[in-house]
MIDOSE-1310 file (N, C-alpha, C; in nm, 2 decimals, decimal comma, always signed):
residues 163
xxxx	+1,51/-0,69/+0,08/+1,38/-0,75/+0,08/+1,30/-0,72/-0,05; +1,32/-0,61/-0,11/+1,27/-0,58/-0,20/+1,30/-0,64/-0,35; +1,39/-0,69/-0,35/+1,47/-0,74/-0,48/+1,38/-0,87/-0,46; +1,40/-0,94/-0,37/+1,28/-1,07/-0,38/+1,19/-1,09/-0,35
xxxx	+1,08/-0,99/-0,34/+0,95/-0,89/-0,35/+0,93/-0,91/-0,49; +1,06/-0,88/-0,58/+1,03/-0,79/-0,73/+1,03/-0,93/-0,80; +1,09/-1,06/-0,73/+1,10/-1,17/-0,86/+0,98/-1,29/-0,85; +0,96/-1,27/-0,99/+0,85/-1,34/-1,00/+0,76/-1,22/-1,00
xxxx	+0,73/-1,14/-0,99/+0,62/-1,00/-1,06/+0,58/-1,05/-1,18; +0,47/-1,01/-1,14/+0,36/-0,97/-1,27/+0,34/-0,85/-1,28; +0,35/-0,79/-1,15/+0,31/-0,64/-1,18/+0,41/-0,57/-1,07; +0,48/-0,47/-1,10/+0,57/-0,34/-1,03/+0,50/-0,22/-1,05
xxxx	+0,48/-0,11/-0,97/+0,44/+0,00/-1,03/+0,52/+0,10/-0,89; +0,64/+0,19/-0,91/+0,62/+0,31/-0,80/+0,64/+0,43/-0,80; +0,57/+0,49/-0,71/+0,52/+0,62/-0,69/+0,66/+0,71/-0,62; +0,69/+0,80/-0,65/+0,76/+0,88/-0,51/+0,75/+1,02/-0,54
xxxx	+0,74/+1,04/-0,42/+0,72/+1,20/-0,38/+0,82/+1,27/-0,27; +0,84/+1,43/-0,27/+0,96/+1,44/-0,20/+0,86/+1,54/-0,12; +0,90/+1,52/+0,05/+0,87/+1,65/+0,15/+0,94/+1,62/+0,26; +0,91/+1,72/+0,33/+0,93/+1,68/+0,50/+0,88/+1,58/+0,59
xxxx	+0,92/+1,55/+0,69/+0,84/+1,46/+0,78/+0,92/+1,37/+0,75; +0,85/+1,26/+0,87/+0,91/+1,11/+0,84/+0,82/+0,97/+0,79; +0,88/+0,88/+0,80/+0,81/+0,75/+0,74/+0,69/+0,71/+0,86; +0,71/+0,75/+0,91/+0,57/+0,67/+1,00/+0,44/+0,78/+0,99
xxxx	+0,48/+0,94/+0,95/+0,37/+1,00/+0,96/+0,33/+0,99/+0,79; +0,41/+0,96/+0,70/+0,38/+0,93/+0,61/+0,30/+0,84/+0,59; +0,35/+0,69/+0,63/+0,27/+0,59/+0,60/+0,15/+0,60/+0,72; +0,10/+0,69/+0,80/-0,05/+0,69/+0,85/-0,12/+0,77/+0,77
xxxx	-0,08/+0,86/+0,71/-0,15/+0,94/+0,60/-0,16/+0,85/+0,48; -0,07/+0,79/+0,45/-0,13/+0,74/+0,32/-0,19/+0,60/+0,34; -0,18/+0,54/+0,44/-0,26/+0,40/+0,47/-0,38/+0,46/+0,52; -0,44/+0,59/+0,57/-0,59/+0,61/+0,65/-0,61/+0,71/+0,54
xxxx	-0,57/+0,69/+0,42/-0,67/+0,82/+0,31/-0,79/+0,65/+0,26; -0,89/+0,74/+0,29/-1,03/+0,69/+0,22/-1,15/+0,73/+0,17; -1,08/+0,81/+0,08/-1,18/+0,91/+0,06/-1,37/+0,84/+0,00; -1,47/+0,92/+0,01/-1,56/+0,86/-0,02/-1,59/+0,77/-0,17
xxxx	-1,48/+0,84/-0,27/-1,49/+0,77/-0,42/-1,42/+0,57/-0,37; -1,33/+0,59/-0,31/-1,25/+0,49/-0,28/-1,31/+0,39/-0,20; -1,37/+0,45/-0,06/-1,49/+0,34/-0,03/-1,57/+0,33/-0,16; -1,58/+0,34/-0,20/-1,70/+0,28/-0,34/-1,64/+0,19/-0,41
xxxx	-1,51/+0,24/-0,46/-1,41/+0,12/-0,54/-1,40/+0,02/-0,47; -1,42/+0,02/-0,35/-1,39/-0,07/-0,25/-1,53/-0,19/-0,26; -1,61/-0,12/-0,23/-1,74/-0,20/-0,25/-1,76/-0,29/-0,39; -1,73/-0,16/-0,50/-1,73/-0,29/-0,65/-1,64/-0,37/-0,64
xxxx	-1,53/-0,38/-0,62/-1,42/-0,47/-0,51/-1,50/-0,64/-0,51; -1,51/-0,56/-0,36/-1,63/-0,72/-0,34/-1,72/-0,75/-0,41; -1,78/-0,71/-0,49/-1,85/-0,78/-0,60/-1,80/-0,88/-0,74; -1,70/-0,80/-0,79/-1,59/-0,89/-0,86/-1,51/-0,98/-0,80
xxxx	-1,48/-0,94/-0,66/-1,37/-1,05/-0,61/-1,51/-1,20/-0,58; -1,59/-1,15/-0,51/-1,68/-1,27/-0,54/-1,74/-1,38/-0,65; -1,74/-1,27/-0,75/-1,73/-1,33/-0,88/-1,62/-1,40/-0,92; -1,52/-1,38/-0,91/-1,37/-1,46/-0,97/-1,37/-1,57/-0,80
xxxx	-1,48/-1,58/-0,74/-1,45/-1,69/-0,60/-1,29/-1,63/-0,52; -1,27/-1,51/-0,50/-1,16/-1,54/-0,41/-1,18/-1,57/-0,26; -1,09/-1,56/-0,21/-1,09/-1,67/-0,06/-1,17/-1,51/+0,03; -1,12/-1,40/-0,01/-1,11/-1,29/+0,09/-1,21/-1,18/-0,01
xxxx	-1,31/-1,19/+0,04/-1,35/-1,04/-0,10/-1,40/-0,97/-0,03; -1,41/-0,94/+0,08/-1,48/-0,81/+0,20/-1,35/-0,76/+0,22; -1,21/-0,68/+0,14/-1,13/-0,65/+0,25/-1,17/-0,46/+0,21; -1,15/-0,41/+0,28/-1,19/-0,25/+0,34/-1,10/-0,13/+0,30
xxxx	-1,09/-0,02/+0,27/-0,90/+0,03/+0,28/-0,93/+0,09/+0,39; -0,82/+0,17/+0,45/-0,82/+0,22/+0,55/-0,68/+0,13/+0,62; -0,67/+0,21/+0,76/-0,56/+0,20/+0,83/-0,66/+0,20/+0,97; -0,78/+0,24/+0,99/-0,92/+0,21/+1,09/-0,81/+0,36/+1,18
xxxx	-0,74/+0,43/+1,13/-0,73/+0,58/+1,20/-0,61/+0,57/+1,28; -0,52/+0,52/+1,21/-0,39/+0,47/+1,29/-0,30/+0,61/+1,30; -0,23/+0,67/+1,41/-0,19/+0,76/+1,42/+0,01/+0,74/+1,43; +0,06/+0,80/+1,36/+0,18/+0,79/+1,36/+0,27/+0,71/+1,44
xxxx	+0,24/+0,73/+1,58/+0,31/+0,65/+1,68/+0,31/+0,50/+1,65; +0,17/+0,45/+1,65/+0,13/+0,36/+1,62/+0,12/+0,25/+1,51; +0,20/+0,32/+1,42/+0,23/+0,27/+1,29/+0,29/+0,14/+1,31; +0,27/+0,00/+1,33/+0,39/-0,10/+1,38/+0,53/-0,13/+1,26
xxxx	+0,60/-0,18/+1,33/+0,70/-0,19/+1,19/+0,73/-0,37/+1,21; +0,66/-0,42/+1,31/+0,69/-0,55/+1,34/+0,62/-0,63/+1,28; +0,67/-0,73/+1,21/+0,62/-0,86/+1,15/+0,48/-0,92/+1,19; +0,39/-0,94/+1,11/+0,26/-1,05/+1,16/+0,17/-0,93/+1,16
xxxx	+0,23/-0,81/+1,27/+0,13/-0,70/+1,29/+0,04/-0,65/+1,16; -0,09/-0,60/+1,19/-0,20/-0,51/+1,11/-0,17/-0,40/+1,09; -0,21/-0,35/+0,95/-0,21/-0,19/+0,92/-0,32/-0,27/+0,80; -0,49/-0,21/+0,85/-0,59/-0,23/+0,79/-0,57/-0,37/+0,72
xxxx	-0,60/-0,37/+0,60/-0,62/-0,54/+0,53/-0,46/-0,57/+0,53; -0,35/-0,52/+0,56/-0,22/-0,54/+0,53/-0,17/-0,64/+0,65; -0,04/-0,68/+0,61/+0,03/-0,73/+0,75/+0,18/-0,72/+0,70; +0,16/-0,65/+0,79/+0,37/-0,62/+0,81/+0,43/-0,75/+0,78
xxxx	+0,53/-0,76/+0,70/+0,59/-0,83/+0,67/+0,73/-0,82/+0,70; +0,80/-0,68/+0,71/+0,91/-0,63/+0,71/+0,94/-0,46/+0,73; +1,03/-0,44/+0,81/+1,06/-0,29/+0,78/+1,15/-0,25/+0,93; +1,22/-0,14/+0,86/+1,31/-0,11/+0,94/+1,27/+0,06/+0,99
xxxx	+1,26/+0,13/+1,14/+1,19/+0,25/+1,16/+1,29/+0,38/+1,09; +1,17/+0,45/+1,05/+1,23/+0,54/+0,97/+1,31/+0,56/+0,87; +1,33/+0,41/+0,79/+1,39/+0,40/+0,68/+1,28/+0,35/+0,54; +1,21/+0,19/+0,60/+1,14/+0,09/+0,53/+1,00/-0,01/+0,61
xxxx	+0,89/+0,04/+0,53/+0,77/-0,07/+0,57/+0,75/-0,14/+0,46; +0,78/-0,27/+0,47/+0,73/-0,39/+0,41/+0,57/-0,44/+0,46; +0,46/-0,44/+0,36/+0,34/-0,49/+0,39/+0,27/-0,61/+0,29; +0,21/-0,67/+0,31/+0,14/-0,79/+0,21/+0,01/-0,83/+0,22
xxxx	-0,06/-0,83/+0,13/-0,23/-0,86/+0,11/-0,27/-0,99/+0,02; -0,29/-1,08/+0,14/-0,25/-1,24/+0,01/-0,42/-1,24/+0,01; -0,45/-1,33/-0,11/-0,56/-1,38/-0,12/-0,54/-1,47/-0,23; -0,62/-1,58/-0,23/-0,66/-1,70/-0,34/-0,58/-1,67/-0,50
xxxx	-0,64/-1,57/-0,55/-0,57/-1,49/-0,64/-0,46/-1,40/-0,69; -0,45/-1,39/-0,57/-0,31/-1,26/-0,56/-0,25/-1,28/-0,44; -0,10/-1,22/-0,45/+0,02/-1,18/-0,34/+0,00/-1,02/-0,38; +0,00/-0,91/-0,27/+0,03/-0,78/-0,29/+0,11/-0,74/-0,17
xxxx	+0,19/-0,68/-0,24/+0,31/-0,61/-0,17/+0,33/-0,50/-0,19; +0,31/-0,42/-0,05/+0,35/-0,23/-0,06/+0,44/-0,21/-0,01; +0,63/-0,15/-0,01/+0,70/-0,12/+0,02/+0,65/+0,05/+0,03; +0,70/+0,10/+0,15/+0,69/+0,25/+0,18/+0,88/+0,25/+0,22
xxxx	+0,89/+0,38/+0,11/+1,04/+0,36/+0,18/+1,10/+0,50/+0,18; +1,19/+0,53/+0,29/+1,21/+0,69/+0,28/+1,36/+0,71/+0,29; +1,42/+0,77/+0,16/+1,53/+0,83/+0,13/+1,58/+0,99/+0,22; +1,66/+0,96/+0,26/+1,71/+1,15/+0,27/+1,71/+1,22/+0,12
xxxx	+1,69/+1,30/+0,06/+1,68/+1,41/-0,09/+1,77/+1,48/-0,03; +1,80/+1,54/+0,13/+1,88/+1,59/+0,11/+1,80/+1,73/+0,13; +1,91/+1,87/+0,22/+1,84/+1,96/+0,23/+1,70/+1,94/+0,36; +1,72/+1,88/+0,39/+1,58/+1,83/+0,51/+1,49/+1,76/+0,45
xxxx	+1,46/+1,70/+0,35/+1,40/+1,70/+0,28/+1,38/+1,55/+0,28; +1,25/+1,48/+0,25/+1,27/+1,31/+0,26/+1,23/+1,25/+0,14; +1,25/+1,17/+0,01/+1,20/+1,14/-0,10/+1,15/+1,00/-0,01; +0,98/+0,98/-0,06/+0,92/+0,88/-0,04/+0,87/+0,82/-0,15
xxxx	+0,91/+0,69/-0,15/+0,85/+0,57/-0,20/+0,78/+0,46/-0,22; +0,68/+0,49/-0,27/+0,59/+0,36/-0,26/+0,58/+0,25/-0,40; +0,62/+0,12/-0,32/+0,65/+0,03/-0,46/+0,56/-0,08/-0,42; +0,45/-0,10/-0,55/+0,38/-0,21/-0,57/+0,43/-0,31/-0,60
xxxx	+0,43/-0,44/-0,57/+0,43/-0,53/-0,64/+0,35/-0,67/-0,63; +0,32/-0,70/-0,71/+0,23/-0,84/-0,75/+0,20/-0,91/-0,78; +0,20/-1,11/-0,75/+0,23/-1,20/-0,78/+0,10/-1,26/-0,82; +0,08/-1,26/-0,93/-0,10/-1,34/-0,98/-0,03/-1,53/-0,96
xxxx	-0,21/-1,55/-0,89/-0,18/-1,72/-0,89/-0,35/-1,69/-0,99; -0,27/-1,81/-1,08/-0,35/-1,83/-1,17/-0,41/-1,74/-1,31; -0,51/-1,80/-1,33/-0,59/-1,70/-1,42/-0,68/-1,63/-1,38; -0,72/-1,61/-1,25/-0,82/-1,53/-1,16/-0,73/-1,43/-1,11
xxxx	-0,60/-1,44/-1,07/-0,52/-1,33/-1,08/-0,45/-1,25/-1,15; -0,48/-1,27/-1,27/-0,40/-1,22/-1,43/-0,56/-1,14/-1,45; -0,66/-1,23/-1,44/-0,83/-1,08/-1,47/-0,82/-1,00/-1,36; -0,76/-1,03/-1,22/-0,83/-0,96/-1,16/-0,74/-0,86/-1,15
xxxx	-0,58/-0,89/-1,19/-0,50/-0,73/-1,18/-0,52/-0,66/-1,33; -0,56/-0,75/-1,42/-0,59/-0,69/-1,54/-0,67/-0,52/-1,53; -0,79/-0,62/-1,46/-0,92/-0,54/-1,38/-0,89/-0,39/-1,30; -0,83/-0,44/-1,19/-0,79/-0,32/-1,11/-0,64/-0,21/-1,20
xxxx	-0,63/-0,25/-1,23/-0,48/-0,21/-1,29/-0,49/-0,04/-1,28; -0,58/-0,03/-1,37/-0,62/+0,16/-1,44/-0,60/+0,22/-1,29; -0,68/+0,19/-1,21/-0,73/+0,21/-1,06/-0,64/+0,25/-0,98; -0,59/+0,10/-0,99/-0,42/+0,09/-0,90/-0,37/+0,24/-0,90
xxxx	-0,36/+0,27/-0,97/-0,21/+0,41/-1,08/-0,32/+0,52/-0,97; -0,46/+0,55/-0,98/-0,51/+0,68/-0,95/-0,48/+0,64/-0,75; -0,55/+0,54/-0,74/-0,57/+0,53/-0,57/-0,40/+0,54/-0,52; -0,30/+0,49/-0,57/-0,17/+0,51/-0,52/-0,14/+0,60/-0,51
xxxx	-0,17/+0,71/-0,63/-0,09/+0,84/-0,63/-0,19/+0,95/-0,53; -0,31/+0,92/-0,51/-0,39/+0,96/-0,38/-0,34/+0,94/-0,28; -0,32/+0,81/-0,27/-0,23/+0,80/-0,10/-0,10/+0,81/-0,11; +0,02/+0,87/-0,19/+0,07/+0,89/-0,19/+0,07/+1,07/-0,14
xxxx	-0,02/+1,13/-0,25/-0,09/+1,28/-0,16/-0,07/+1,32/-0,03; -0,16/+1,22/+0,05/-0,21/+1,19/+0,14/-0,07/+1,19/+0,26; -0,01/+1,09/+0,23/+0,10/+1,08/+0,32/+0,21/+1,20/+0,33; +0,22/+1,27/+0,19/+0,25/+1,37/+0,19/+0,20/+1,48/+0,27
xxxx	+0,11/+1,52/+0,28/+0,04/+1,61/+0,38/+0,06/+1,58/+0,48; +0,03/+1,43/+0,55/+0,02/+1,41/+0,65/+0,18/+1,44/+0,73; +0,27/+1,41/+0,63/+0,42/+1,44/+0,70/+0,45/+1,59/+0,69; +0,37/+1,63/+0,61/+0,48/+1,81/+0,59/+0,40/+1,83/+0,77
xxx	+0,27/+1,80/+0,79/+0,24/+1,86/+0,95/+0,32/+1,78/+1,05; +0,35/+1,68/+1,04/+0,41/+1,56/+1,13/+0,54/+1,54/+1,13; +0,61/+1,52/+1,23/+0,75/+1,48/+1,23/+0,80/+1,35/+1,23
């Protein structure tokens, strides 16, 4: 799924980090980090996406406190502004954030390292429609790189306590 995720990008960027735990406590840690700076990016958000007219400019981060169990891995289903698109348990989550402007795609994916140990992956990718999607990842781009490697943090912690 990922290989045709990647064609047609405008933008790839991924993160990985290696601990314990598994993919679902990972991906609730790193889809429910919101820290107070990040609601704020979130807010100037909707002010620009208003500005460039996208279809969707109120979307939120957050996961709204989703706890491990609950993490769905099934198609159509919610995880915050996201929708499952794809994934297999405890291997791969496939998720997608469309709007007027943009296709965004987060793959969370979790390797054995080996030693108990799980190497986690998170891969962006993103398909600009138009020239409102070429400003607007222009725009977020810098951002992108700090908020990922935060919830990437995030998910990390949340798995070294979680199984």
């Amino acid at each position: 799924m990922l290989s045709t995720l990647m064609e047609r990008a405008d933008f790839v960027d991924e993160v990985a980090v290696e601990g314990g735990g598994g993919l679902r406590a990972f991906a609730a840690g790193a889809l429910g980090w919101e820290p107070w700076w990040v609601r704020g990016l979130f807010r100037a958000r909707s002010v620009f996406a208003r500005l460039l007219r996208t279809a969707h400019p109120d979307v939120r981060p957050g996961s709204g406190g989703m706890r491990p169990e609950e993490i769905p891995f099934t198609p159509g289903r919610r995880i915050g502004f996201f929708t499952v698109i794809g994934g297999e348990e405890g291997r791969e989550l496939v998720l997608e954030a469309s709007d007027s402007h943009l296709a965004a795609f987060l793959a969370i994916v979790a390797d054995d390292a080996g030693g108990g140990r799980t190497r986690f992956r998170m891969i962006t990718v993103a398909r600009c429609h138009g020239w409102t999607g070429r400003i607007y990842l222009t725009v977020i781009r810098p951002v992108h790189y700090v908020v990922v490697r935060g919830m990437a943090r995030a998910g990390l912690a949340a798995s070294a306590t979680t199984p």
